[in-house]
C-alpha positions in Angstrom: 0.0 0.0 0.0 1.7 3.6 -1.0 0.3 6.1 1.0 3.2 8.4 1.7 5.3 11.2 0.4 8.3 8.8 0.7 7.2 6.2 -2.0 9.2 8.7 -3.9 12.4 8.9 -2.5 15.0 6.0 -3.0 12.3 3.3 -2.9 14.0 0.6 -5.2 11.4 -1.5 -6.9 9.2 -0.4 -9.1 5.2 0.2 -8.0 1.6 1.2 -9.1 -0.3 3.7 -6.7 -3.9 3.4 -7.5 -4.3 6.7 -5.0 -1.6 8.6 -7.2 -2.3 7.0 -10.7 1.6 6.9 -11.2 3.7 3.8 -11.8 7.2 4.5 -10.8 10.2 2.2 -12.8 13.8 2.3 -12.4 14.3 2.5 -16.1 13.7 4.9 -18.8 10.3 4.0 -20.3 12.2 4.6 -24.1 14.9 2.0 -23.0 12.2 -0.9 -22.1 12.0 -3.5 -24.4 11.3 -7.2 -24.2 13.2 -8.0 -27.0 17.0 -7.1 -25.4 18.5 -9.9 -22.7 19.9 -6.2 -20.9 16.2 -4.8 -20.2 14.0 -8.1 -20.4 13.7 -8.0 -16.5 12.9 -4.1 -16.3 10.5 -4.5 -19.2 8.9 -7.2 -17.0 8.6 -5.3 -13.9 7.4 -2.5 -15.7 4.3 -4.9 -17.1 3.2 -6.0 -13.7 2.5 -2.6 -12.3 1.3 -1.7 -15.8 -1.3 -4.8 -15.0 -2.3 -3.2 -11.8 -3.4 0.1 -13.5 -5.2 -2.0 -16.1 -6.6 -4.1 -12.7 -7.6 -1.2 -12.1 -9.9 0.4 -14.7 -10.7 -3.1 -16.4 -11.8 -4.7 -13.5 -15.2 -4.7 -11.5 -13.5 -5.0 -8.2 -10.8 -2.3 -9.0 -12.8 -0.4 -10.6 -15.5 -0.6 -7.1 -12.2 1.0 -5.5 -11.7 3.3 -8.0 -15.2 4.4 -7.5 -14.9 4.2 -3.9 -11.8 6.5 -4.0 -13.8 9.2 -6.2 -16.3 9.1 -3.9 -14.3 10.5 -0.7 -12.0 12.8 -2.9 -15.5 14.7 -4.3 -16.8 14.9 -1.2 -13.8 16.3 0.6 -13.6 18.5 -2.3 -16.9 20.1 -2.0 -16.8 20.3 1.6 -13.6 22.2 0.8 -15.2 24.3 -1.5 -18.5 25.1 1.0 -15.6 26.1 3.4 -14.1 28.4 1.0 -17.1 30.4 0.1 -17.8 30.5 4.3 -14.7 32.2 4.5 -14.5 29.5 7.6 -10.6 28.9 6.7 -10.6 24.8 8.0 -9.7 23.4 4.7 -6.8 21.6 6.7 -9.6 20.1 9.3 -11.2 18.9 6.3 -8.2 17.1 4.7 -7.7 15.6 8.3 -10.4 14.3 8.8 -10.6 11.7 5.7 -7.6 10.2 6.4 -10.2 7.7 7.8 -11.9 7.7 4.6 -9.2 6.9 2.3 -7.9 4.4 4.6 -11.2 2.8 4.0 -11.0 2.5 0.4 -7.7 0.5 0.5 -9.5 -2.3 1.6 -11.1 -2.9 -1.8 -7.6 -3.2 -3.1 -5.6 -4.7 0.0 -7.4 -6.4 2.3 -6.6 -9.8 3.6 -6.8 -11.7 7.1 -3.9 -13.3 8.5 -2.3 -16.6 8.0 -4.5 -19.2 9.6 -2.7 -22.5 11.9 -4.6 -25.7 12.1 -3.7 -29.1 14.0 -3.1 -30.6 10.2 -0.2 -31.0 7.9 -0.5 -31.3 4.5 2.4 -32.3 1.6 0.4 -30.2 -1.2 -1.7 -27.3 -0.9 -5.0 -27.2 -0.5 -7.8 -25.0 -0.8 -10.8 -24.8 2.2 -13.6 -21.8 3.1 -14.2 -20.4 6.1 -16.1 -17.1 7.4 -14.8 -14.9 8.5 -15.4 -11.1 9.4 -15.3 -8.7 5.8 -14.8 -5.3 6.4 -15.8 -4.1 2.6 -19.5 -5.6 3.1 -19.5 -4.9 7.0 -20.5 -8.6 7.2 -19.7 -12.6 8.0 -18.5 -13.7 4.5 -17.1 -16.7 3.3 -13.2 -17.0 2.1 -11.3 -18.7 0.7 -7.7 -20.1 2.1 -4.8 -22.0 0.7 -2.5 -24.3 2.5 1.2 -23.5 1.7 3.7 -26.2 2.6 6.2 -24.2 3.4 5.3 -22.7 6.0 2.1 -25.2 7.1 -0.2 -21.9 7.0 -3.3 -21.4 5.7 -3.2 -18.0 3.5 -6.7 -16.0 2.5 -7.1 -15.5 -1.2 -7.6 -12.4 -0.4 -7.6 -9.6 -3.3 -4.2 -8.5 -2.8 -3.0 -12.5 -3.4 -5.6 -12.3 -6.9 -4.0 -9.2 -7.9 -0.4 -10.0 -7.3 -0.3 -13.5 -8.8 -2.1 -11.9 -12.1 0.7 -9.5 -12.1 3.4 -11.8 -11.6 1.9 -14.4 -14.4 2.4 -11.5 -16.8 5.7 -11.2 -15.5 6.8 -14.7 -16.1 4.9 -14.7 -19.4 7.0 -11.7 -21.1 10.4 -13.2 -19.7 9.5 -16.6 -21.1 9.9 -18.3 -17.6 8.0 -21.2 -17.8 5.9 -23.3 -15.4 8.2 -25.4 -14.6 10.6 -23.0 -13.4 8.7 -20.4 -11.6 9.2 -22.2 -8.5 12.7 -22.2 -8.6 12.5 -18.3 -9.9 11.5 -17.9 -6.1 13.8 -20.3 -4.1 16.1 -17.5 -5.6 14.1 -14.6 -5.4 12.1 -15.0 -1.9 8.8 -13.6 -2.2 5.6 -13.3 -0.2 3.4 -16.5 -0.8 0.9 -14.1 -1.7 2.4 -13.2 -4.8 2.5 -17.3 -6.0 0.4 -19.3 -3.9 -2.3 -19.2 -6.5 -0.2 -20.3 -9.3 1.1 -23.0 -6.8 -2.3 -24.6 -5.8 -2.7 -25.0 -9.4 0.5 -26.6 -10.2 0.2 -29.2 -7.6 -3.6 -30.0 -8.0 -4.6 -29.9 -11.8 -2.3 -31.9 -13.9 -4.7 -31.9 -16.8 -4.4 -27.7 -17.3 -1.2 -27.3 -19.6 -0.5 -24.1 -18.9 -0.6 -23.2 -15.4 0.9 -19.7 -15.8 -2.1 -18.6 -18.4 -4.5 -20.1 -16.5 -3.9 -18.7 -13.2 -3.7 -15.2 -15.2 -7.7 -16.1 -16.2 -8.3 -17.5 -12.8 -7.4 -14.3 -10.8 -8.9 -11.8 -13.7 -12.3 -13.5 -13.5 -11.8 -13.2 -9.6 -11.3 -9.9 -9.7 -14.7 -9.2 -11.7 -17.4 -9.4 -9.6 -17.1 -6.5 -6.1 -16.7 -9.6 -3.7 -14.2 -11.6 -4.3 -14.9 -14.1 -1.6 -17.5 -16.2 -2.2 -16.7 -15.8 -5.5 -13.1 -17.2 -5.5 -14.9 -20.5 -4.1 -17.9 -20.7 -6.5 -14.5 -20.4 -8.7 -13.4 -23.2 -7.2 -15.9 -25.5 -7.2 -17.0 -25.1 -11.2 -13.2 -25.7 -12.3 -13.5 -28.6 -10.1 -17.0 -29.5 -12.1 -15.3 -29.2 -15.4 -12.4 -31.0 -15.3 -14.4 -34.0 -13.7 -16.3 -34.0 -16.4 -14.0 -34.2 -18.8 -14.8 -30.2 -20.0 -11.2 -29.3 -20.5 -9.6 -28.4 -23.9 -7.2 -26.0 -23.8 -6.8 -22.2 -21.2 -8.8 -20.4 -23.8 -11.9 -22.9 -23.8 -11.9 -23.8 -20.5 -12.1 -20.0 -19.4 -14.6 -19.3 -22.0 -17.1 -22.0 -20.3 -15.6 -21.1 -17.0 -16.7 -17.2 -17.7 -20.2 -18.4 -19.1 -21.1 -20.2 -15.9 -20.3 -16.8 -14.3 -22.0 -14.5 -16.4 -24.4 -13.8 -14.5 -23.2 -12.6 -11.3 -20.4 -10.2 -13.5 -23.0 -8.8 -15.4 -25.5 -8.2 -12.2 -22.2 -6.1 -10.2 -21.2 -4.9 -14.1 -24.6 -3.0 -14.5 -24.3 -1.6 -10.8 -21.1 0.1 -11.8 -22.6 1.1 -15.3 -24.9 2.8 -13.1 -22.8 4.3 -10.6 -20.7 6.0 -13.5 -23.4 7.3 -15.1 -24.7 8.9 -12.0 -21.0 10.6 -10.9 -20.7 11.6 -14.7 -23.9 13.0 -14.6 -23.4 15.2 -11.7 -19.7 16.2 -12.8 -21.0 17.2 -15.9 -22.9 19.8 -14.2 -19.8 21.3 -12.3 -16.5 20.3 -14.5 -16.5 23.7 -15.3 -16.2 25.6 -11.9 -12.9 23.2 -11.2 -10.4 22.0 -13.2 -9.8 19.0 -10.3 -13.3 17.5 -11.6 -12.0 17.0 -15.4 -9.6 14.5 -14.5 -12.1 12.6 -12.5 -14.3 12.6 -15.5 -11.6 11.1 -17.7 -11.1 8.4 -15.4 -14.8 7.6 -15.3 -14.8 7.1 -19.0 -11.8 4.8 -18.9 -13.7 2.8 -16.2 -16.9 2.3 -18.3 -14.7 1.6 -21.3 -12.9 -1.4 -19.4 -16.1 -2.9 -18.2 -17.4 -2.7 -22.1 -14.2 -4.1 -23.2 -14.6 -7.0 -20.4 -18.1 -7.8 -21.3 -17.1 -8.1 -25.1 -13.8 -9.8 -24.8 -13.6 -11.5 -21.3 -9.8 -11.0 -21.0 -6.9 -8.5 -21.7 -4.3 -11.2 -21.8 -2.6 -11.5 -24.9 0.5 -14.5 -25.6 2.8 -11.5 -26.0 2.5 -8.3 -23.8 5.0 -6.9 -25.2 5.8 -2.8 -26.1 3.4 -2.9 -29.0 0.4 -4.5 -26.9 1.3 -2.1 -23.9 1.1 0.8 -26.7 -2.3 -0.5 -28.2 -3.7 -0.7 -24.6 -3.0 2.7 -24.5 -5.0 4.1 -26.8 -8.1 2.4 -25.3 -6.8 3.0 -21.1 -4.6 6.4 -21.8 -1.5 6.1 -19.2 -1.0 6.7 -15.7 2.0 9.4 -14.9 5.4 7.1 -15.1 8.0 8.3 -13.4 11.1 7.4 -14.5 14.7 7.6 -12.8 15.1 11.6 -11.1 11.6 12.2 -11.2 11.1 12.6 -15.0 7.7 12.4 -15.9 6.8 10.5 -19.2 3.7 8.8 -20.5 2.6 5.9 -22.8 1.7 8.5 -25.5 1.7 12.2 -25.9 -1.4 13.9 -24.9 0.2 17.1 -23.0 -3.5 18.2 -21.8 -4.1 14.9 -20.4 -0.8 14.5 -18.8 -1.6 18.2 -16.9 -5.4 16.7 -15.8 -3.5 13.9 -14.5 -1.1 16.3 -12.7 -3.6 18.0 -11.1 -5.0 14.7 -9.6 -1.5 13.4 -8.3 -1.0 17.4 -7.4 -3.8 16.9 -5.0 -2.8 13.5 -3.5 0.4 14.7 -2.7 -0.5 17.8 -0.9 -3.3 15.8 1.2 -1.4 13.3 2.0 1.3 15.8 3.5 -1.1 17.4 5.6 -3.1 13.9 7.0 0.4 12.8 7.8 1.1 16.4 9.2 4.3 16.9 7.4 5.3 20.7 6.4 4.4 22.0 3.3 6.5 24.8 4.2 8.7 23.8 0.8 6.9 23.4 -2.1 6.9 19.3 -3.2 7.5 19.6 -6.2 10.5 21.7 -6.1 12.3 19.8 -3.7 11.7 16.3 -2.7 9.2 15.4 -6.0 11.4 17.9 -8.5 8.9 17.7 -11.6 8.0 21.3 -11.1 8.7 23.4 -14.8 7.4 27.3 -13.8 9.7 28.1 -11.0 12.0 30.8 -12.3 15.2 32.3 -10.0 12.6 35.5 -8.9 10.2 33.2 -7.3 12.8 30.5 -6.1 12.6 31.8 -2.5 9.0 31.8 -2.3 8.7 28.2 -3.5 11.7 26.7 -1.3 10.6 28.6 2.1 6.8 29.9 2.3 5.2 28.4 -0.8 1.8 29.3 0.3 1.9 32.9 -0.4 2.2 32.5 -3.9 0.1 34.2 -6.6 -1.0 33.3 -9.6 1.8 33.2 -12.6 0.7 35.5 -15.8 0.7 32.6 -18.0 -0.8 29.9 -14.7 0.9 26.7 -14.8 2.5 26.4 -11.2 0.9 23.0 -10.1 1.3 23.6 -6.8 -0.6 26.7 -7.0 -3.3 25.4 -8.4 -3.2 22.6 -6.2 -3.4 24.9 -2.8 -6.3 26.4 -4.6 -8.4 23.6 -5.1 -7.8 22.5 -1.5 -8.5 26.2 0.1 -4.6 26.2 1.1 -3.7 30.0 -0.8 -3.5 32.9 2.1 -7.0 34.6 2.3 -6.4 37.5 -0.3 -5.9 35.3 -3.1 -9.0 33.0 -2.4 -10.9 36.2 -2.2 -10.2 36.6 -5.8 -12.4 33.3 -7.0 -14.7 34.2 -3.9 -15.6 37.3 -5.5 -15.1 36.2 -9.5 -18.1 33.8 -8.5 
């Protein structure tokens, strides 16, 4: 979970930030390609955070938390705004007081419970339900666990462990790992179980499915589409369980086609709820993009949301047999890009669309700034000069202002200060410059 300012500084591997909509690499994004031994493993790494955005927005359970997220970041904005036109000056209370609130929404994407110990040992991994407490539906819900023999536990299939071994297949999949040797790939790279225990169960327990990596891929993708993944994951379960008794399988692509008919549905009944819940938000933005700039962002995001759950319902999956550059690049134009940050702080994208790179920038401008003051760190230097250097406006007049007091800035000629426009949206700017939208309304 990456929830601080810090993710930035000297963090080594790579990540996604569904809260920031950045993946950060270690790499130049020019320099990736799957093609060259020398950036094979970057170009890999750089794919499995590339599959968490496209979790994400292609997704019915990431896009619930994308939703979810919106949610809190409206309504703190619009309390924010009320505040502003009060003249009340407790935009800071109001950041504050939803650290709560976006705490909350991580569960959709992180939630698990711990490791489980029962009086048993098992030599292969197995998979058992149990209920347990779920915080996302405030409830008793059934889960699903897996016994790992290495460490005789019993691990929830939680959607942390979905998303992660989906990541990780694509991983092995672009470096040509196979099957076979992904075990091994971990006796030497020691990793959380959650990021293979999946893949595992299947190794050991289905001999009949030829290719484990694939299919695992489909397994944790069709997981991932419904808003609850727990009784899900075991209705899972049980129909791959029913097929391959009964002789259904064929091949990865066959067997997830029945396996995604006998789901339909359940996707389609929590696919038309977020249909519905776009509409609504995209409805009401539509009605206020204007007064904000933070809302057009937001409104883009939406429309990537609703254009992965068409996508879905048409196509069922996004995995290809190569992910290489040229699928990342024709994803693109249907998902846009999150902000990549490459090495130093230098921002890039999957294609060049400056105006929706500077939407985006207001979004992750926002994050950043909230974040600092939930976590009550000092904002007395402007972020983006000095510890997240992406900032492009600050010239040697206003160099003072931005490194020691960056909150009484004004508004350049020519705009553009990202930071400014940040404090604005989030009632930050000293009193005289607020007055100027207060009284421009």
């Amino acid at each position: 979970m990456e929830d601080e300012l810090t993710i930035f500084e000297g963090k080594k591997n790579p990540f996604y930030s569904l809260r920031h909509f950045i993946i950060k690499i270690n790499s130049n994004l020019s320099e990736l390609r799957n093609d060259d031994p020398n950036s094979i493993k970057d170009y890999a790494q750089f794919l499995h955070e590339y599959t968490h955005y496209l979790q994400s927005i292609t997704t019915i359970n990431g896009i619930s938390a994308v939703l979810s997220y919106i949610e809190k970041l409206l309504n703190m904005s619009i309390e924010i705004g009320i505040n502003i036109y009060k003249r009340e000056n407790q935009s800071r209370e109001i950041i504050e007081r939803y650290k709560d609130e976006f705490e909350k929404f991580y569960n959709r994407l992180y939630w698990f419970r711990k490791p489980k110990q029962f009086s048993i040992t098992l030599k292969k991994p197995q998979f058992i339900k149990q209920t347990i407490y779920n915080p996302i539906i405030k409830e008793q819900s059934i889960e699903g666990f897996i016994y790992n023999p290495q460490d005789k536990l019993f691990h929830h299939v939680s959607t942390i462990m979905l998303r992660e071994n989906m990541a990780m297949m694509a991983y092995f999949s672009i470096r040509g790992i196979g099957q076979d040797a992904v075990m091994d790939y971990f006796t030497v790279n020691p990793m959380n179980c959650r990021y293979w225990l999946i893949f595992f169960y299947f190794l050991h327990t289905y001999p009949e499915i030829t290719n484990k990596i694939k299919f695992t891929y489909y397994f944790c993708e069709l997981a991932l589409m419904v808003i609850n993944t727990g009784v899900f994951v075991e209705k899972l379960v049980n129909d791959i369980e029913y097929l391959i008794k009964n002789d259904k399988y064929d091949n990865e692509e066959m067997f997830f086609d029945k396996l995604w008919k006998m789901q339909i549905y359940k996707i389609s009944e929590d696919g038309n709820l977020m249909f519905r819940l776009i509409d609504n938000i995209k409805l009401a933005l539509s009605k206020i993009m204007d007064d904000n700039d933070f809302y057009k962002p937001i409104y883009k995001i939406l429309e990537l949301a609703e254009k992965g759950l068409q996508n879905k319902k048409n196509h069922g999956t996004i995995f290809q047999n190569v992910m290489d550059m040229n699928w990342v690049q024709k994803m693109a134009k249907k998902y846009l890009s999150p902000i990549i940050f490459q090495p130093n702080n230098v921002i890039t994208m999957l294609f060049t669309d400056n105006e929706y790179q500077n939407l985006l920038c207001i979004l992750f401008g926002v994050t950043i700034i909230s974040d600092k003051i939930i976590n009550h760190e000092s904002i007395d230097c402007c972020p983006f000069f000095s510890e997240i250097p992406i900032c492009k406006t600050t010239t040697n007049e206003i160099e003072e202002i931005c490194s020691t007091h960056p909150l009484d800035i004004t508004l350049f000629p020519k705009g553009g200060c990202l930071f400014y426009n940040t404090a604005l949206i989030l009632g930050l700017l000293k009193k005289d410059e607020l007055e100027k939208y207060i009284n421009d309304s």
